[in-house]
C-alpha positions in Angstrom: 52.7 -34.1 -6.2 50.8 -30.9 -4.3 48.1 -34.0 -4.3 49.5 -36.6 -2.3 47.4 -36.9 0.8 48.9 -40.4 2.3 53.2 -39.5 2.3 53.8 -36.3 1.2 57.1 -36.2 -1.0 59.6 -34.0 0.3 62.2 -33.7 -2.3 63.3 -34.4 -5.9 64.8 -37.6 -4.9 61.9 -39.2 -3.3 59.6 -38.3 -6.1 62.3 -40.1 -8.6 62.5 -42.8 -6.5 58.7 -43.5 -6.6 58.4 -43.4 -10.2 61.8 -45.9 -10.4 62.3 -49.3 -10.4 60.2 -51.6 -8.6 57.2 -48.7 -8.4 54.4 -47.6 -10.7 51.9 -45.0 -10.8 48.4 -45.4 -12.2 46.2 -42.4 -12.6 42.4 -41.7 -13.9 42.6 -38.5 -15.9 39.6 -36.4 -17.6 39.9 -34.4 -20.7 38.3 -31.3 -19.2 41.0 -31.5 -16.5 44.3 -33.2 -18.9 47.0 -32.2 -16.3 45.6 -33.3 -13.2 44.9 -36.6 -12.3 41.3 -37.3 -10.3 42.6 -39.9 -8.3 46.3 -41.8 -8.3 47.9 -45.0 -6.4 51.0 -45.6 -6.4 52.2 -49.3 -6.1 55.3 -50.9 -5.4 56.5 -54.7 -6.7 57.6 -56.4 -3.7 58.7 -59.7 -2.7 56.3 -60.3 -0.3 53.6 -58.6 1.6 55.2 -55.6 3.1 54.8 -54.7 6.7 56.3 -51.0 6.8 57.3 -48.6 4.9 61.5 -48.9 5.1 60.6 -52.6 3.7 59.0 -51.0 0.9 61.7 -48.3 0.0 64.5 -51.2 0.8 62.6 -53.9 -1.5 62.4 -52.2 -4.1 65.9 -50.4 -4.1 67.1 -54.2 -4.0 64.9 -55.6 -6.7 66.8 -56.6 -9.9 64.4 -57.7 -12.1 60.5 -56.5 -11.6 59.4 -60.4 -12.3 61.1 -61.6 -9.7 58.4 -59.5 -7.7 55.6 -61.8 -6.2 53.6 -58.9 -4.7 51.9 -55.5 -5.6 51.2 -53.4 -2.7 49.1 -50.2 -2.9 50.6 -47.9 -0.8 49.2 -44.5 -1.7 45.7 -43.4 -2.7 44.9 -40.3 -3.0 41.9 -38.2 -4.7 42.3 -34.6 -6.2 38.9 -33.5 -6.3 36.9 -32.2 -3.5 33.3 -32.8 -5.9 33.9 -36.3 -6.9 33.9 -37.0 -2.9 31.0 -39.4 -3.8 32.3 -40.9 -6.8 34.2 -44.1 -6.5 36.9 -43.7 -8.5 39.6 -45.2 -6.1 37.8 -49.3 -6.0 37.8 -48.5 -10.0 41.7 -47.6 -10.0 42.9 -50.3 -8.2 40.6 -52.8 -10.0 41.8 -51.5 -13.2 45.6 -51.4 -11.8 45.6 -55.1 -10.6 44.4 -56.2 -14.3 46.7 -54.7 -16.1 49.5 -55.9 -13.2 48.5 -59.2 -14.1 49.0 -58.8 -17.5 51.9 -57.2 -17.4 53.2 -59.4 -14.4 51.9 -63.0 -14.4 54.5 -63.1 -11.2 52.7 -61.2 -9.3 50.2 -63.7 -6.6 49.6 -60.9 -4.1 47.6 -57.8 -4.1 47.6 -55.5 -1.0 47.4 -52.4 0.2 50.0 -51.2 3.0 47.9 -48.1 4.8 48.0 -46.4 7.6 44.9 -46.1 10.0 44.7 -41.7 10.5 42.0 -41.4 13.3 43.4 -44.3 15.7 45.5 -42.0 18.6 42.6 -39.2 18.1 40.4 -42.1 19.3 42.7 -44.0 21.9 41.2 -42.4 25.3 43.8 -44.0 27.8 45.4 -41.4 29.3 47.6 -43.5 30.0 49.0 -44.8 27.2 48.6 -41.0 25.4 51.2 -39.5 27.6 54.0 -42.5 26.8 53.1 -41.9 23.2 54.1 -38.4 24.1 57.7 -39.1 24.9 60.0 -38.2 21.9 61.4 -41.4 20.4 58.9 -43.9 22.5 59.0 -46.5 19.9 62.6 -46.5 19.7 63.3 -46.8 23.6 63.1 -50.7 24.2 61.4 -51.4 27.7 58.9 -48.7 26.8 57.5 -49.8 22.9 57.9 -53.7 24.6 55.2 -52.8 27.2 52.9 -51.0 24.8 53.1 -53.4 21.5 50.6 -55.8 22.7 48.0 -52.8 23.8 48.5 -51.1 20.8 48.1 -54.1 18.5 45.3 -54.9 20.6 43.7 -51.9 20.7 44.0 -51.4 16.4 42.6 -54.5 16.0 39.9 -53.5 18.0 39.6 -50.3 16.6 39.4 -51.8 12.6 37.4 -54.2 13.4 34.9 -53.3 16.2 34.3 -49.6 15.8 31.5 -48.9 13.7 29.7 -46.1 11.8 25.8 -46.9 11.2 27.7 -50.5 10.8 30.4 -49.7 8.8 34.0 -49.5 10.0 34.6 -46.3 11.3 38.1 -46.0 10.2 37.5 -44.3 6.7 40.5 -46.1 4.8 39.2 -49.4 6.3 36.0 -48.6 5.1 37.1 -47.6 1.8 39.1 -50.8 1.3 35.9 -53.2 3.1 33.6 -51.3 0.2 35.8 -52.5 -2.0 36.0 -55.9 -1.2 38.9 -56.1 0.8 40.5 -58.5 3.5 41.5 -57.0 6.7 44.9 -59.2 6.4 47.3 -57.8 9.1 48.4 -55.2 11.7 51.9 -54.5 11.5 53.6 -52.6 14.1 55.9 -49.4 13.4 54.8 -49.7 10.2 55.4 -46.1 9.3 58.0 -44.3 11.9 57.5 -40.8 10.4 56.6 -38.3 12.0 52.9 -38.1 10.7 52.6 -42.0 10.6 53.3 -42.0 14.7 51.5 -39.1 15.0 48.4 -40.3 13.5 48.6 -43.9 13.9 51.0 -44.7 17.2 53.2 -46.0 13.9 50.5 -48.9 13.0 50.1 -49.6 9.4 47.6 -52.8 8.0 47.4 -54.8 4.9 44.4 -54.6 3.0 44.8 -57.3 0.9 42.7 -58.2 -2.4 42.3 -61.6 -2.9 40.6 -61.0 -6.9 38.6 -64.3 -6.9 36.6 -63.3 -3.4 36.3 -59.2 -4.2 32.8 -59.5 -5.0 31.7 -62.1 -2.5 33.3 -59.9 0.2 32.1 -56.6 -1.0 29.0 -57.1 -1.0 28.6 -59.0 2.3 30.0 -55.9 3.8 27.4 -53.5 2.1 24.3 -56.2 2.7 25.8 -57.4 6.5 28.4 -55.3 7.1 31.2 -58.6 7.4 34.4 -57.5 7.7 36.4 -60.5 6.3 39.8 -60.8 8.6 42.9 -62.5 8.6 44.3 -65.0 10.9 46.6 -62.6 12.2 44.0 -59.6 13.6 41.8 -62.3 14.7 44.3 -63.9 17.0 45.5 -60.6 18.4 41.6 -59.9 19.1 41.0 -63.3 20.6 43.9 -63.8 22.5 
């Protein structure tokens, strides 16, 4: 697990957990390169559509039976190779996961990606608001993560859905999702509490979810228009 870019594993114990119950791991191997995968995602069967990542590790500890899941949610993707850069091996991945999920798993109605949005704090530019996300343990002190949820939320939503790159999203994990045909479905707030997800993120994580009948519609009215589709969620924090 040298590979994992998204949350590195730390110990024995983590890494058992993620290949336990209630989690799989997919992988696209080559025969030039058997014991290293290109690209892998690993995916966890869920209840519902997770908003952080203690949901995900408490869901799936809980989870007696892997059909009584009624969601798979992508929550690590990460690519081994520095030449295939270019090559889209993670849209294949997932679309190839999500088919053989609903063979396996007829249960399973949802499709999402939980991920975490790495540039945002390098582009927040509010003083401001950089220096309270400087004070150890900010987003557990009450009065203080009260005041800046609703800039924060505000200000991802913003960032995913109005920040462009020659038209594209300039968040590349948005992007990468979008290419693919993706929803932008939610922000969810402390999402990821570690130390790298508030770090990166201010602790924001979204849900990029797939809905499989609308993957081609939507993918290819972001590469022809550049249309981010959005959920009801993101939209109302934007137009509020």
């Amino acid at each position: 697990h040298r590979y994992e870019a998204v949350h590195p594993v730390g110990t024995i114990i983590e890494l058992k957990r993620r290949l336990g119950r209630g989690r799989r791991c997919f992988a696209f191997f080559h025969p030039s390169v058997p014991d290293e995968p290109l690209v892998f995602v690993h995916v966890a069967l869920v209840p519902r559509l997770a908003d952080s990542m203690t949901y995900i590790k408490e869901a799936t500890e809980q989870l007696a039976d892997e059909h009584e899941a009624n969601a798979a949610i992508f929550y690590s993707i990460s690519s081994t190779q520095p030449g295939l850069q270019g090559v889209d091996l993670g849209n294949f991945l997932i679309k190839q996961v999500a088919k053989r999920l609903q063979e396996d798993l007829p249960n399973i109605s949802v499709y999402s990606t939980l991920s975490p949005i790495p540039g945002f704090t390098a582009w927040l530019h509010l003083t401001t608001l950089k220096r309270v996300l400087a004070i150890p343990d900010w987003h557990t002190t009450e009065h203080v993560a009260a005041v800046v949820k609703p800039i924060l939320m505000r200000l991802g939503a913003h960032y995913l859905f109005r920040e462009k790159k020659r038209g594209k999203a300039l968040c590349p994990v948005a992007n990468f999702h979008l290419r693919n045909g993706a929803i932008f479905e939610r922000l969810n707030w402390l999402g990821d509490m570690s130390p790298k997800g508030l770090k990166n993120s201010a602790g924001l994580m979204v849900n990029y979810k797939y809905e499989l009948s609308q993957v081609e519609a939507n993918n290819e009215n972001y590469l022809l228009h550049n249309t981010i589709p959005i959920g009801e969620q993101p939209l109302s924090i934007l137009v509020d």
